[in-house]
Structure formats: C-alpha cells, structure tokens
TORGU-455010 format. One record per residue (C-alpha): residue in one letter; x, y, z. Coordinates in steps of 0.1 Angstrom, whole numbers, padded with zeros to 4 digits, always signed. Layout:
// TORGU-455010
AXYZ/...
END
This chain:
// TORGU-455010
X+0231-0046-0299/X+0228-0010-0283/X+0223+0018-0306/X+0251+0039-0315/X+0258+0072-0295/X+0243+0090-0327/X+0213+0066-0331/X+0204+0080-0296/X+0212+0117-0305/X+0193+0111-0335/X+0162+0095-0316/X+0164+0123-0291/X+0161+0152-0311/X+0129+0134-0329/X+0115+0132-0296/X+0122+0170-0290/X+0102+0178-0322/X+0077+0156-0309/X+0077+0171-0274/X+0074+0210-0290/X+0043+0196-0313/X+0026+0182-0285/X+0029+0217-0261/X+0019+0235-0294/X-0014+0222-0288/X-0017+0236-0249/X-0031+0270-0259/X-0057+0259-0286/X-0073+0244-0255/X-0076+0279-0236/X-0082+0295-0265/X-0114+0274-0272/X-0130+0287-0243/X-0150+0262-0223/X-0160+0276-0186/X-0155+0250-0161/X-0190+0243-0146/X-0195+0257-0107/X-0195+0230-0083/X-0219+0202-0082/X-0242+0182-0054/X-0231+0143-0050/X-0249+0115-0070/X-0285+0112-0045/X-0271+0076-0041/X-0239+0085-0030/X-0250+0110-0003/X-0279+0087+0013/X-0248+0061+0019/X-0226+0086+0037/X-0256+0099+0054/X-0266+0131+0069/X-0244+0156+0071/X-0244+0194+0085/X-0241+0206+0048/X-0246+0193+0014/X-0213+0187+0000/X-0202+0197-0035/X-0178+0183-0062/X-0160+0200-0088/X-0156+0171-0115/X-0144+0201-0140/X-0119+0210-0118/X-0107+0182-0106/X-0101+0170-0146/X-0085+0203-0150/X-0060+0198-0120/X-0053+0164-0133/X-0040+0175-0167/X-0023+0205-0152/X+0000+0179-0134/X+0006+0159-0163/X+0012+0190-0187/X+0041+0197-0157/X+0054+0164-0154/X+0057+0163-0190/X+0078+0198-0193/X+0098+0184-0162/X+0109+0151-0178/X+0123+0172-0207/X+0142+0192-0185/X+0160+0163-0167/X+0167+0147-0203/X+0181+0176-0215/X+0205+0176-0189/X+0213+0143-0194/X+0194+0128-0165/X+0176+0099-0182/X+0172+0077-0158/X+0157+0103-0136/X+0133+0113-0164/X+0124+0076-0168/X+0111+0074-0127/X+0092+0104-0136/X+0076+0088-0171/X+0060+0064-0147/X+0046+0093-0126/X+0030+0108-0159/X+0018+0073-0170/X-0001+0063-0138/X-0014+0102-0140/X-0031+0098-0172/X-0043+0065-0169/X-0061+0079-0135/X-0073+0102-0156/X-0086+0080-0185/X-0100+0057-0158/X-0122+0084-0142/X-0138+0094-0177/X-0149+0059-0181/X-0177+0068-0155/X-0174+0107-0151/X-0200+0115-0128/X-0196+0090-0103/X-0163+0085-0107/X-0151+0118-0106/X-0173+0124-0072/X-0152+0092-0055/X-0121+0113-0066/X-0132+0150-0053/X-0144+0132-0021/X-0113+0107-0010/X-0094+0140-0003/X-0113+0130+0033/X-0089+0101+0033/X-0058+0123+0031/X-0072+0143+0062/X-0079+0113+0085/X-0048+0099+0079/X-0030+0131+0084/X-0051+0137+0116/X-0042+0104+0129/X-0005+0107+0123/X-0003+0142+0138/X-0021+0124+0175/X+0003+0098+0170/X+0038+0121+0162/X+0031+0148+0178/X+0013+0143+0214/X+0033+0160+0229/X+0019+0192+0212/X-0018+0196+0220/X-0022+0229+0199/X-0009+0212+0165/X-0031+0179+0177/X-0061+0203+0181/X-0053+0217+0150/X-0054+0185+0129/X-0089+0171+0147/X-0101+0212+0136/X-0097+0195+0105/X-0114+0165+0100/X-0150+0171+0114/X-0177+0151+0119/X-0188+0157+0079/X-0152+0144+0066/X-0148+0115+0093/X-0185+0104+0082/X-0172+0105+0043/X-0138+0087+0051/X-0162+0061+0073/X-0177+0058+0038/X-0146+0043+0023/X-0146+0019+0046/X-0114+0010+0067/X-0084+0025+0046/X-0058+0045+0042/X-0059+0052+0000/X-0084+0030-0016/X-0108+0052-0025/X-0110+0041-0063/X-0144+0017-0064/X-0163+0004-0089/X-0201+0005-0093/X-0220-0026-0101/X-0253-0030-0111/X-0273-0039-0078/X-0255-0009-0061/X-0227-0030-0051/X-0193-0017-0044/X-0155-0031-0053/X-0122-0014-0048/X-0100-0014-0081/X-0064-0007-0083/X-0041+0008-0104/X-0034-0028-0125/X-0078-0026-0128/X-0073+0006-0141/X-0052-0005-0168/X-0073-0042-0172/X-0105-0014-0180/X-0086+0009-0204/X-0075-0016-0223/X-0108-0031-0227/X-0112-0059-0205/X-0127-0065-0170/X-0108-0046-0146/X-0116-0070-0115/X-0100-0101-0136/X-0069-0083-0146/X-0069-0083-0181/X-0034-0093-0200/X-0025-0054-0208/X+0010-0042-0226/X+0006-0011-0213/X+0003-0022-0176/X+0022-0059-0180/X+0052-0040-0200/X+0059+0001-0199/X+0047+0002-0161/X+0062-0029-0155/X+0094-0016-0163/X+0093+0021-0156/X+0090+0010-0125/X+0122-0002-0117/X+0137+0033-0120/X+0111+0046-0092/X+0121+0014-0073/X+0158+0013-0081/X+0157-0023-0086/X+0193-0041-0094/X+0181-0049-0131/X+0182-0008-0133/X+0207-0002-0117/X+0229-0019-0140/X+0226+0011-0167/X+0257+0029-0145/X+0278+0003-0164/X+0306+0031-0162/X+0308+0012-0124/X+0322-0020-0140/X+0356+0000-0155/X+0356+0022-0121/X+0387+0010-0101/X+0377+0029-0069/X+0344+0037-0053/X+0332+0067-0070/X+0297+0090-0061/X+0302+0111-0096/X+0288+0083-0120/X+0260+0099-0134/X+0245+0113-0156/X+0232+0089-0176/X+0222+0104-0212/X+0218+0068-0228/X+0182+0067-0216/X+0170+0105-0224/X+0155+0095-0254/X+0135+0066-0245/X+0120+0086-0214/X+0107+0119-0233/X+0099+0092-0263/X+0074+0075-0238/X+0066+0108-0220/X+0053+0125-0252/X+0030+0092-0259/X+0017+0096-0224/X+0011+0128-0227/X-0006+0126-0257/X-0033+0102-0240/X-0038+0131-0217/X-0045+0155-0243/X-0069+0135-0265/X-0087+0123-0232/X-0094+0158-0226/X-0101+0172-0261/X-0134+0144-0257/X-0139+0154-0224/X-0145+0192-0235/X-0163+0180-0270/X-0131+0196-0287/X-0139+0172-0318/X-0116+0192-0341/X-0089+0190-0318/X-0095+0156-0313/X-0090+0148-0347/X-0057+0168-0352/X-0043+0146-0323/X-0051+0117-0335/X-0037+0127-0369/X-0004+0135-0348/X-0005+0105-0329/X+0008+0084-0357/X+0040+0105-0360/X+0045+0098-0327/X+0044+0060-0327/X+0069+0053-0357/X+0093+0079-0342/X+0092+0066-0301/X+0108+0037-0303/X+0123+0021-0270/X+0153+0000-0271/X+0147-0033-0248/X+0176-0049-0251/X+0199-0029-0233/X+0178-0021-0207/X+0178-0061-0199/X+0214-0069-0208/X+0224-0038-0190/X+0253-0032-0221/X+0276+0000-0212/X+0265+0032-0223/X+0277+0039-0259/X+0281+0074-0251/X+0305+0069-0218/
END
C-alpha cells in the first residue's frame, strides 16, 4: 500500500535535514586547504603507445577530481530545487545523472594515476567526433569546417587513434601483461562493488537503483504510469504534472549519492577526520532514505492528487 500523503511529507522533510547536513560539510573541504597539484606528464607507458608527439602532453588528475565533484555537488543542489517544487519525477532522471557521476568518480580512484590520465585525455574523443560532425553538417561552410580540423591536430587525432575506433569508450582497463579492455558503466559498478568488472558482478546498486532510475531518464511506460491523475482525466489534458509523490524518494537517494561523492573525496585529499564524521553521518542517512517500491511497480495514484 502507498504511503499516506503525510508519510511522504514526513519522509521529505527528513531528507531536507539530510540534504542541509550533507552541504554543511562543503566548506570544511575548502577550508582544509589542500592545493591542487600543477599539471602532470602521462604514465611513460601510456605516451610510448600514442607515440610521438610535437609536445609532451599534461594531465591534471587534481583537477579533473575536482571538476567531477563540482558537478555532483550541483546536481545534488538541482535535484532539491525541482523537489521542492514538486517536480519529483524530474528530480528522479536527474538522481540517475548524480549516481552514474559518482560512481565514475569512485571508479577512477580505484586506479588514480592511470585512470585519471584515460579520463583527462578522452576529451580527444569529444573533439574528433565534433570535427567529423561539423565536415559532415556543415560542408557547405568551409570557414566553420576549417575551424573544427583547427582543432583536432595531428597530437589529438594521434591520442583519439589511441582509443582505437570509437566514438566514447575511452574507459579501459589495465591488465597485467600491458593488455587493454574497455569497461562500461555496468563494469564500473561490477568493480565498486567488489567483484570483477569484465564478468559483471550481481550488484544492487547497478541491478536495482540504476536499473530503475533509469526509466525516468528513458520515460519508459512502467514510469509513466506515476501520472495516475490520467486514469480519472475525462479529456486530454497537457497540465498533469507535477508530481510531488516522488520528491522524497529522489533527494532521499540524491543525498546517499552524494554522500559517496563526499567520502570518495575526503580519502582522496587524506581528509581522515572528515572522513570519519561522514561515515558517522552516513548511518543517519540510511535509516531515514527509505524508497517505497511498491508503488513505483503497481503505479497506485498519487495519495496527494
């Protein structure tokens, strides 16, 4: 049976406590004071694959980390502003957004150094792909064609030529005789949760939350169903939403997320003391995010309609 409309309201403003903890920890980190290091050379092994180049590129594995949890930490406050205005299945496509953030994040601490280089580097990826889009759209404009081959020179065509033949799988693992294999975002989530990420490992995190956040990015037609005000609707309405009955769950999830972003980064830093104050908050946060199943699968109307 769904909760009652005050159950939710109830479970929502937990989450909001939860939510105003969690950002209470954001300046501690500043305030601690660790300089990001200046940029780095490649891993020797990595550079004499790509081969020579005019100049030695750089990565900036501080910075990249940095720009990671900057994105989360403004996913996080955006999913609280479409909950608060009632928006929760909004705020639930977004959750997933946050989700696959962090555990890119997690993922890339497994291995930092190497890792983290893949990351900094796939950007030339993005720019092939752009460049060949551009020929392709817009051939009919030699000056913006020019302009996207201006920017993807021989340096970033011999990197992307390092990823092989793709348009986004940068994301490889490392084996012991040097060998590499591409791992994707279900690998990701096999590793973090301990098992072999080319054997996909049964995972709840992956098999379950992502499983189905997902429908909300996808609008599947099990998701769908939460407009159940569309069942009593006698004429065809586009003034359905929104839908509150969902806020809770989504910035329930968003501040466990979250979370996994902070305390990855507290280790990252060596922020021990920190660490330990978030994993002392962490168990508030599991026995007051609770998510309600059963009415996301039965698709039972919205108490609160």
């Amino acid at each position: 049976m769904a909760d009652s409309a005050e159950d939710r309201e109830q479970a929502y403003n937990r989450a909001v406590e939860n939510f105003n903890a969690l950002r209470a920890f954001l300046p501690r980190f500043r305030d601690s004071k660790v300089y990001m290091r200046a940029p780095d050379r490649l891993l020797p092994r990595m550079l004499s694959e790509i081969g020579r180049l005019s100049s030695t590129p750089v990565t900036m594995r501080d910075q990249a980390v940095c720009a990671l949890l900057n994105k989360a930490t403004n996913t996080h406050a955006a999913i609280k502003v479409l909950a608060d205005a009632g928006h929760g299945d909004d705020a639930e496509a977004l959750g997933r957004v946050l989700l696959e953030n962090v555990a890119l994040l997690r993922w890339l601490l497994k291995d930092r150094v190497y890792r983290l280089d893949l990351y900094c580097i796939s950007d030339a990826l993005f720019r092939r792909r752009y460049a060949q889009l551009i020929q392709k759209h817009y051939a009919n404009r030699p000056a913006v064609v020019q302009l996207a081959k201006d920017g993807f020179g021989p340096d970033e065509q011999k990197i992307a030529a390092f990823f092989g033949n793709t348009i986004g799988k940068w994301s490889q693992l490392l084996g012991p005789d040097g060998s590499q294999e591409y791992v994707g975002i279900e690998g990701m989530f096999s590793e973090l949760a301990g098992g072999d990420p080319t054997s996909h490992t049964s995972n709840f995190e992956y098999e379950m939350v992502y499983f189905m956040l997902s429908g909300y990015v996808h609008s599947t037609a099990t998701v769908m169903r939460s407009f159940s005000a569309l069942k009593r609707a006698p004429f065809f309405t586009l003034e359905v939403g929104p839908h509150s009955a969902r806020r809770d769950e989504a910035l329930g999830g968003a501040n466990i997320f979250f979370w996994q972003g902070l305390r990855a980064a507290a280790d990252y830093l060596g922020l021990d003391d920190l660490g330990t104050k978030l994993d002392t908050f962490f168990d508030r946060l599991k026995e007051t995010a609770k998510t309600n199943v059963d009415e996301f699968f039965t698709g039972e109307p919205d108490p609160t309609a």
